[in-house]
C-alpha positions in Angstrom: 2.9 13.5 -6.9 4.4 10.8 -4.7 1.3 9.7 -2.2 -0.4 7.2 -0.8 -3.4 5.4 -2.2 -6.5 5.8 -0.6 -8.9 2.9 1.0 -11.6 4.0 -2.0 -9.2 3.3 -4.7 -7.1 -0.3 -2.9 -9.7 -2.8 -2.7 -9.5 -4.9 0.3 -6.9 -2.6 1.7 -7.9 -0.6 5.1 -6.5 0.4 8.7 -7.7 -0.3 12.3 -6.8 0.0 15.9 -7.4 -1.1 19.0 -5.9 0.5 22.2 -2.7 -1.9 21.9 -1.8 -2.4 18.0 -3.0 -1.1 14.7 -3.6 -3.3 11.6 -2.9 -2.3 7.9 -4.5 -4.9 5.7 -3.4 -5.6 2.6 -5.6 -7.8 0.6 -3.4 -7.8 -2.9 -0.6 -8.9 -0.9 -2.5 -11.8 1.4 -1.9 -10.9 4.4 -2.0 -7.8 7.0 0.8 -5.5 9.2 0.7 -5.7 13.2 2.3 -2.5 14.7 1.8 -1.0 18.2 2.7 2.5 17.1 2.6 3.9 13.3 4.5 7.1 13.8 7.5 4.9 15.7 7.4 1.9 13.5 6.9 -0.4 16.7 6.7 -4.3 17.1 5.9 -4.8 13.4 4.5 -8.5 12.7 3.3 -9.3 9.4 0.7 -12.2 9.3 -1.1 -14.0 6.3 -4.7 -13.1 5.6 -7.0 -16.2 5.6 -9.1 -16.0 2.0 -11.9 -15.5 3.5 -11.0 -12.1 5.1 -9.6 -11.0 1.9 -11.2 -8.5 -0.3 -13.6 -6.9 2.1 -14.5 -3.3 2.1 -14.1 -2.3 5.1 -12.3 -3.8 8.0 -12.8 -3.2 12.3 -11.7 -4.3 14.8 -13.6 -3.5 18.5 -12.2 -3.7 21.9 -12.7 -7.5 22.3 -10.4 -7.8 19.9 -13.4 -9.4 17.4 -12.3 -8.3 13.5 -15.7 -7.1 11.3 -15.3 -7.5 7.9 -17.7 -5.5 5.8 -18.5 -6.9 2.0 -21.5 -4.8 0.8 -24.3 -5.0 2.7 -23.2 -7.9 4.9 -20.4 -7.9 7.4 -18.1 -11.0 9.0 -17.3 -11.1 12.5 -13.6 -13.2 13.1 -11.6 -13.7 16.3 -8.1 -13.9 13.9 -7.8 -12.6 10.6 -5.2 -15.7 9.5 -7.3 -17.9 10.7 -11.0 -17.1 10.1 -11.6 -18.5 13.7 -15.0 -18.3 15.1 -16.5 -16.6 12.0 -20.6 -15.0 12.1 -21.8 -13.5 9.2 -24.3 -10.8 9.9 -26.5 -8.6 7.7 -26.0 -4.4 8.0 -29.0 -2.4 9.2 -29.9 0.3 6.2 -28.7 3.1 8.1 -25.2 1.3 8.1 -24.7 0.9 4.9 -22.9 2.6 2.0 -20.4 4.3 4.4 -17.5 5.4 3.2 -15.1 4.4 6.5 -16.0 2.6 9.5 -14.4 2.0 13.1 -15.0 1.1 16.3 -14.1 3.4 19.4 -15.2 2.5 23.2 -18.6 1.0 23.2 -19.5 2.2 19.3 -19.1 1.5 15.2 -18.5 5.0 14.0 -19.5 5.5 10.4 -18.3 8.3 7.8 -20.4 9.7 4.9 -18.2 12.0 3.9 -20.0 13.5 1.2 -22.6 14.0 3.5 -20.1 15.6 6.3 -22.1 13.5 8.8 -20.5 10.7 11.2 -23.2 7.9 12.9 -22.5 6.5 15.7 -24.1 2.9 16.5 -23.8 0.3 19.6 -25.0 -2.4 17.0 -24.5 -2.1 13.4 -27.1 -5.2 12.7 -29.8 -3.5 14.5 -28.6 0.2 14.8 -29.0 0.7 18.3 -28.7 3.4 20.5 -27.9 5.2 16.8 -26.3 9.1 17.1 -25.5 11.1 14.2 -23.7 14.2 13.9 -22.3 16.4 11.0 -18.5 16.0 10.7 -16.6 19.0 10.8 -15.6 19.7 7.2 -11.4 19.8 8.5 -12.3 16.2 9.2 -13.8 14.7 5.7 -10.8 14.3 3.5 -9.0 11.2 5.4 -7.7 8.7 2.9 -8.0 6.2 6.2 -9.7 6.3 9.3 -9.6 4.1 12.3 -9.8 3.9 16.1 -8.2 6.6 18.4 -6.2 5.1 20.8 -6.1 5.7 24.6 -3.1 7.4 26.1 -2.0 5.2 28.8 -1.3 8.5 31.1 -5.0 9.3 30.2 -6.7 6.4 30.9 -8.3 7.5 34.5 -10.1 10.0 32.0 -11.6 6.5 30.2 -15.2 6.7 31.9 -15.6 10.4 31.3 -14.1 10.1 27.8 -17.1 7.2 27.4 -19.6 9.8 28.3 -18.6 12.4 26.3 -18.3 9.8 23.2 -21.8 8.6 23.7 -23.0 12.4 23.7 -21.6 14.2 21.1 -17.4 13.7 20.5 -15.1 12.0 18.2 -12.4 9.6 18.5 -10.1 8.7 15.7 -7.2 9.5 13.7 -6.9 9.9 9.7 -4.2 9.8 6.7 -4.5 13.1 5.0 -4.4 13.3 1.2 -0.7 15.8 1.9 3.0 15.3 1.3 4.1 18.8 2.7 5.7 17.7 5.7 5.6 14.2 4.5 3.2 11.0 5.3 1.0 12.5 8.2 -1.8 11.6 10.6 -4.1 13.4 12.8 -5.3 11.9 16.2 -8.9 13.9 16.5 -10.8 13.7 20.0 -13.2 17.3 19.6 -12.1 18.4 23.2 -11.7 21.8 22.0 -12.7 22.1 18.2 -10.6 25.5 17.7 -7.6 23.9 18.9 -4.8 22.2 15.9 -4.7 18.3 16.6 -2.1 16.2 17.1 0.1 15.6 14.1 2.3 12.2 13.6 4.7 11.1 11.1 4.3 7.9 9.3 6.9 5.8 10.2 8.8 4.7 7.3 8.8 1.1 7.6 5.0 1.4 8.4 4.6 3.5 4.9 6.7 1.1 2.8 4.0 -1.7 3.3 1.1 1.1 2.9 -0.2 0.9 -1.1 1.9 3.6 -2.4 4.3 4.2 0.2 7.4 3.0 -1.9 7.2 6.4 -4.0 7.5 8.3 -0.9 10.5 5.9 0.8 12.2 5.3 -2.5 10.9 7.6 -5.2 8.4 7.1 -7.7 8.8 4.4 -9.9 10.5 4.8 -13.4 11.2 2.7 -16.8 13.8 3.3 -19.0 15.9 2.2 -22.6 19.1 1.6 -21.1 22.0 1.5 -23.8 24.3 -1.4 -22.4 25.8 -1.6 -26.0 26.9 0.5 -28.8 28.2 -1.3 -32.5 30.9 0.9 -34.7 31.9 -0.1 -37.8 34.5 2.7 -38.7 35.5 0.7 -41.6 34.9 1.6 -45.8 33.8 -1.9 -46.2 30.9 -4.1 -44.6 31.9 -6.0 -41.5 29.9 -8.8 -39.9 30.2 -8.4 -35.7 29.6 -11.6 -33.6 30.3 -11.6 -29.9 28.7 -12.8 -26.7 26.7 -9.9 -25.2 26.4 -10.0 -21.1 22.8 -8.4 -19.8 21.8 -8.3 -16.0 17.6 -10.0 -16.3 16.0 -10.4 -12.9 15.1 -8.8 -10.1 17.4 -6.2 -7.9 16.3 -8.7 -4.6 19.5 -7.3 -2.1 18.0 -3.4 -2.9 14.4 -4.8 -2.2 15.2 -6.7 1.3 15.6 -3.1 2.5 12.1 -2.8 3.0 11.3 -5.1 5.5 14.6 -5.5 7.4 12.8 -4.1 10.7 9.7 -6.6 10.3 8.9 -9.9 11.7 7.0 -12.8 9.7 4.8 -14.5 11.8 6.3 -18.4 11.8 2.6 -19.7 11.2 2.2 -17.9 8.2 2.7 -18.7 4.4 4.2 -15.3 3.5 8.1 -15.1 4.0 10.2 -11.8 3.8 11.5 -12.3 0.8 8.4 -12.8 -1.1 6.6 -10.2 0.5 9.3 -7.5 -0.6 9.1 -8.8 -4.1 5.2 -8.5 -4.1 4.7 -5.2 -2.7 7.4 -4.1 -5.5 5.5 -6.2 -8.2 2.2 -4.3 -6.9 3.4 -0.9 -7.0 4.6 -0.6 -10.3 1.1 -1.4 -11.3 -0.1 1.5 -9.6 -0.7 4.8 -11.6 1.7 8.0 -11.9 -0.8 9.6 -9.5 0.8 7.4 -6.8 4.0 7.2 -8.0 3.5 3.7 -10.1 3.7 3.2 -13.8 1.0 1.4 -14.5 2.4 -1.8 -16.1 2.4 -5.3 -15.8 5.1 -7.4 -14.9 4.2 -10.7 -14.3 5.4 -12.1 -17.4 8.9 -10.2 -16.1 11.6 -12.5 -14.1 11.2 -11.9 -10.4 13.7 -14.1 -9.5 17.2 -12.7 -7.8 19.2 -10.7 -11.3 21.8 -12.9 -13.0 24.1 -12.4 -15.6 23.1 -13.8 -18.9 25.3 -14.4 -22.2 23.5 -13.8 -26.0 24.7 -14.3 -28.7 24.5 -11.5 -31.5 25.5 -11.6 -34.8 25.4 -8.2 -36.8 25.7 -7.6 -40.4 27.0 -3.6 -40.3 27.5 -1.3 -43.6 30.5 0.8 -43.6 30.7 3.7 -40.7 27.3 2.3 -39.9 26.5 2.2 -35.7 24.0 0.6 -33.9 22.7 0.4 -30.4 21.4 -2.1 -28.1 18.9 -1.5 -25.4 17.6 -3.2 -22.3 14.4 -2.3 -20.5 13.9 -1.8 -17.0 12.2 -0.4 -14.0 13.0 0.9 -11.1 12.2 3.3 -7.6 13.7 6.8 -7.1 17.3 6.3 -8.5 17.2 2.6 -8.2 16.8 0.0 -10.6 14.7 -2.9 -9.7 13.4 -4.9 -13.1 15.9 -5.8 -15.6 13.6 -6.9 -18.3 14.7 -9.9 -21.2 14.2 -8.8 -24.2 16.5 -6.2 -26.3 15.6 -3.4 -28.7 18.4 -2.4 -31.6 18.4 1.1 -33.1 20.4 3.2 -35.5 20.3 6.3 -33.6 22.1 7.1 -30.7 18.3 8.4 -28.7 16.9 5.4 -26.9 13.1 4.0 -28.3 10.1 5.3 -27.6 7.9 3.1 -27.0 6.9 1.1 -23.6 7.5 -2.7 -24.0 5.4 -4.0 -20.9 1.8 -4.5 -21.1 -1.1 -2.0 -19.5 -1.9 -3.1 -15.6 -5.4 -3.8 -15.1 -7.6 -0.5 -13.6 
């Protein structure tokens, strides 16, 4: 299955909104995605991560545009994400701790147990004021992500009585379901009227190529492969040595990679540039497991600089009507190849080997 990763499984990876962009961070990759609408692919920016807003847990961001960054039972309050500006560290009340999303809506942190089926709502989430909780319709409790429901700008006379009926008893978010039916979806959930459908959205698919996963659902799930790029006949009655100068592509398929972020800007500021960016979201998802469309190897020991020809010499000592067969390694997305790995593999059978050459990615 061809899906994307959820928060629990992508450490330091999360989504959150406020009513003007939302924010995919991507710790692995060092930096984070700007967008002002998922489901159109709007006004994507892609900005470096400061290291110290790496790695968290959980990430928020509330109206005033202040980022919380939760890291177990502590949480870091930054103005800019690249930057760390203006940082405060602050310790998490016991009744805010060990949820499983978080997000901030209107004047309150809303947090999801969703084992429990229960959603808390808190003004503070140091001192648990003004705390609410409520049990969360079970419809609600398999979101991969969650984050902050944004206002329709038609709506917003409705803002103060939407406040109200926040602060009493509603929802507002939306949330990646775990389904690939109708592809990459999200729900925009506001409890109005709890027996009417939500509103679905597409994932836009530049916004889904830089989600953890996404590539196996905008290019296919990743594959390796023996490629046979040479085959040795000796039709001869008498031994024959061969000697020739064999041509292999090695490197990395950069032109078929670029695609991805075509329609994105790099912020100037930042130390992540377009082409690297491509080349490690690739590198990452390859690591990833067949559950999300990866293969679970590492490549870092591969060449990930732009594929070039390369000449080797190869000298062969064949016995008469004997055949051999060269083969190349590589990886690659949907029907793409991406990876041309170095090293060779020679057989006396026509089938290609077994046997994976790359090394295990770390769990």
């Amino acid at each position: 299955m061809n899906s994307i990763i959820p928060r629990s499984k992508a450490k330091g990876t999360d989504i959150c909104a406020t009513n003007d962009y939302c924010y995919i961070i991507r710790s692995d990759l060092g930096c984070y995605m700007q967008t002002s609408d998922l489901s159109k692919g709007s006004d994507i920016c892609i900005f470096s991560l400061h290291p110290a807003c790496q790695n968290g847990d959980h990430y928020i961001v509330d109206l005033k545009g202040y980022f919380h960054i939760i890291k177990g039972d502590s949480c870091r309050r930054v103005t800019d994400l690249s930057t760390d500006s203006d940082a405060v560290v602050y310790s998490l009340h016991p009744s805010c701790q060990g949820g499983d999303h978080y997000l901030f809506a209107y004047f309150y942190f809303y947090i999801i147990f969703q084992e429990k089926g229960t959603l808390r709502l808190t003004a503070d989430m140091n001192l648990d004021l003004d705390a609410k909780e409520h049990t969360l319709d079970p419809k609600y409790r398999e979101g991969l992500y969650y984050w902050h429901q944004p206002v329709n700008p038609e709506h917003k006379v409705h803002a103060f009585v939407h406040r109200i009926f926040l602060a009493s008893s509603g929802y507002c978010f939306s949330f990646l379901k775990p389904t690939l039916e109708w592809g990459v979806e999200y729900y925009k959930v506001t409890d109005f009227e709890k027996n009417k459908p939500f509103p679905v959205y597409s994932v836009h698919p530049d916004v889904l190529n830089f989600l953890p996963g996404g590539l196996s659902v905008t290019k296919g799930p990743a594959f390796g492969m023996w490629e046979c790029i040479k085959t040795i006949i000796n039709d001869s009655n008498t031994p024959v040595t061969w000697q020739k100068s064999l041509t292999k592509k090695v490197g990395y398929n950069k032109e078929t990679m670029a695609q991805i972020t075509h329609n994105w800007n790099i912020a100037a500021s930042g130390s992540v540039k377009s082409g690297a960016i491509a080349k490690l979201i690739t590198k990452f998802h390859f690591s990833f497991s067949v559950e999300y469309g990866g293969s679970r190897v590492s490549t870092k020991n591969e060449s990930w600089k732009e594929a070039t020809e390369e000449e080797e010499l190869l000298t062969f000592e064949l016995k008469p009507k004997e055949s051999l067969y060269l083969w190349q390694y590589k990886l690659g997305l949907g029907q793409e190849s991406v990876v041309f790995c170095r090293d060779l593999k020679i057989t006396s059978e026509p089938n290609p080997p077994t046997e994976v050459p790359l090394p295990p990615a770390q769990p």
